[in-house]
C-alpha positions in Angstrom: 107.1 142.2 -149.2 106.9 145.2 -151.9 105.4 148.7 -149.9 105.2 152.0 -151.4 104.8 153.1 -147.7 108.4 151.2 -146.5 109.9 152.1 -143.6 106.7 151.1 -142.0 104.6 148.0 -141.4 101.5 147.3 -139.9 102.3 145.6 -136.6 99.9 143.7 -134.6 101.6 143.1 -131.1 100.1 141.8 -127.8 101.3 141.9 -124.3 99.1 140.3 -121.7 95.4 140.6 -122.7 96.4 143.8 -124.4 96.2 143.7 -128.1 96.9 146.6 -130.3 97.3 147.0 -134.3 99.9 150.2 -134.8 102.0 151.9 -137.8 105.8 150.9 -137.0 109.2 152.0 -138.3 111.3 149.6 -139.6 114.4 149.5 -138.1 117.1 147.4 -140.0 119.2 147.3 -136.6 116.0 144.7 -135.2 117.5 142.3 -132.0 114.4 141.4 -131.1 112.3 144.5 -129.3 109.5 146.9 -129.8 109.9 150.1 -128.6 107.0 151.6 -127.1 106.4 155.7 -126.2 106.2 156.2 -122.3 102.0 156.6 -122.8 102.0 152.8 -123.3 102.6 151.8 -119.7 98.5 153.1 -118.2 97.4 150.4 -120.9 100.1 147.5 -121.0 101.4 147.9 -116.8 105.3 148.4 -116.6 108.0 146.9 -118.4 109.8 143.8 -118.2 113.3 146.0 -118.2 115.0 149.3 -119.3 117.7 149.5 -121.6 119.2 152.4 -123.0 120.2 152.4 -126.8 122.4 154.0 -129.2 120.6 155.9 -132.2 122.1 156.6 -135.6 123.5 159.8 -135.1 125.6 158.1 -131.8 123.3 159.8 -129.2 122.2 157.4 -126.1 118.6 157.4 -125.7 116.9 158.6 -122.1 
């Protein structure tokens, strides 16, 4: 799919009868998630798990 806009998409996800259409990074290290900001948990309810990640530089995420 050619871009001139790459690293990001338009993503359409939904999580219970939320729906939402947002601007996402690509991230070539993809396993399957989304990663959402904290602000997303008054409209979607809390998440199905935590996980902390590793980012590119090495650091862990909070």
């Amino acid at each position: 799919m050619p871009t001139y806009e790459y690293p990001y998409i338009d993503l359409f996800f939904a999580v219970g009868n939320y729906k939402e259409k947002v601007r996402a990074y690509i991230d070539t290290g993809f396993e399957g998630y989304i990663v959402l900001p904290d602000d997303y948990i008054d409209r979607i309810g809390e998440p199905a798990f935590l996980a902390n990640w590793e980012v590119a530089d090495g650091k862990d995420s909070d």
